[in-house]
N, C-alpha and C positions, 0 to 999 in steps of 0.2 A: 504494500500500500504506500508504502512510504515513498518509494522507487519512482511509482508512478506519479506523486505529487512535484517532484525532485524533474522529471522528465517534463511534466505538463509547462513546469512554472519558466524551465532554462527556452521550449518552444515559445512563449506567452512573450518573453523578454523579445530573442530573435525576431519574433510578428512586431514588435512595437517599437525595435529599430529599426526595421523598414519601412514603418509609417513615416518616419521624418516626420514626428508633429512639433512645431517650430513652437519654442517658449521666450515671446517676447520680453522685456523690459521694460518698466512701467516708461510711461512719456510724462516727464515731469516739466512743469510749467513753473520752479523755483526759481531764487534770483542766479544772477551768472556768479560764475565763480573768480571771471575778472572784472576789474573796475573800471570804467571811461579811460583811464588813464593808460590801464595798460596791466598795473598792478593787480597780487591777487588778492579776493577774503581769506581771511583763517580758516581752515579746515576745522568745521567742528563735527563732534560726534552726534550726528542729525540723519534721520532716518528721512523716506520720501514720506510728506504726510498726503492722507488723503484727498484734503481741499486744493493740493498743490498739480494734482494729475491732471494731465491732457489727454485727448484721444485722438484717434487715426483720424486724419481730415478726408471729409465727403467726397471729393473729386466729382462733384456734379457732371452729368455729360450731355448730351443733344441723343434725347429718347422719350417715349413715352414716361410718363409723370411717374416718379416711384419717391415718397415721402418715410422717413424712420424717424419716429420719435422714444429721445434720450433723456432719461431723468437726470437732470441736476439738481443742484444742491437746494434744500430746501423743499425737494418734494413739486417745483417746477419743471418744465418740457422743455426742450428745445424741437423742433422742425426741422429736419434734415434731411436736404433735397438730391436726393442722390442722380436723378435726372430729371429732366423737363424739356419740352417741346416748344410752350409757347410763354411767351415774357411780356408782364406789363409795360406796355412801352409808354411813354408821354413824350407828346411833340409839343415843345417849347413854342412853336409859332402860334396853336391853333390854342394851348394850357389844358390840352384836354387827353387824357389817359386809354388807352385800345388796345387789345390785346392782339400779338403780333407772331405770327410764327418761325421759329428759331431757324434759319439752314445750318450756320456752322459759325465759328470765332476764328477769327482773324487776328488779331493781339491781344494777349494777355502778359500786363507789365509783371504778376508775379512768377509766371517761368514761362521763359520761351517753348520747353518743349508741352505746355498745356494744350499750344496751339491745335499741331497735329493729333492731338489727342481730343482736342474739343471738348474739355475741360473748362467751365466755366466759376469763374472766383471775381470779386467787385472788382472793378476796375478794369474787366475786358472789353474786347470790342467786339458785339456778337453783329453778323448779316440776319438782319431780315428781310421779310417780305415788304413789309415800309423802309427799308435802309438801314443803314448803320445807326449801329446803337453801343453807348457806353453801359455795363451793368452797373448799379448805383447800390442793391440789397447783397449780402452775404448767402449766398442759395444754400450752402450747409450748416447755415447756425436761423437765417431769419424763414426758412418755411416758401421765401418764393423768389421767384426772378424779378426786379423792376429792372428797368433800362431806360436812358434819355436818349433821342436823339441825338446824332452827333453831325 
């Protein structure tokens, strides 16, 4: 009996290093460990605490609408737009808001390679069917896409 627990458990281990199931590291969101200047803080004996955690950013995409909502702190929601198709758009000439369907991003100042991935984060510059549009909302923290004409 013994043998075969001895057998089962060394197969059990073999199966589950072939899974390669990957064990990240927390994403902490504490202060830096250098200062403006250059210099460092003092290492203290400080653990990562809870309210200090980050999480994997949404990398929004150009797809049918798919939304995941995350509890943070306090037992509120965040809106996490993992894709979306079409964006409130507002055209500054006429002050009036229309919803506008996405083809694809053209520049995005937070990383070049978002582009070809069309990848949407504030501050790009998505093609619509009304024109070019800057996004103005956070699509994986605020729940939706706005964008201004540009």
């Amino acid at each position: 009996m013994y043998i075969n627990v001895v057998f089962f458990r060394a197969k059990l281990e073999i199966l589950l290093n072939k899974l390669h199931i990957p064990v990240y590291m927390a994403i902490s969101q504490e202060r830096s460990l250098r200062k403006a200047t250059g210099g460092r803080y003092k290492k203290g004996a400080k653990k990562k605490k809870a309210y200090e955690l980050g999480r994997q950013p949404a990398l929004t995409h150009i797809e049918k609408k798919r939304v995941k909502y995350v509890r943070t702190m306090g037992a509120h929601r965040k809106v996490r737009v993992l894709s979306a198709d079409i964006a409130n758009l507002f055209d500054p000439k006429t002050k009036k808001y229309e919803k506008a369907k996405i083809k694809n991003v053209s520049e995005n100042p937070a990383n070049r390679h978002f582009i070809r991935r069309n990848i949407m984060t504030k501050g790009a510059i998505i093609e619509t069917e009304k024109g070019k549009a800057r996004i103005t909302s956070r699509p994986g923290q605020d729940g939706a896409v706005n964008a201004v004409l540009v």
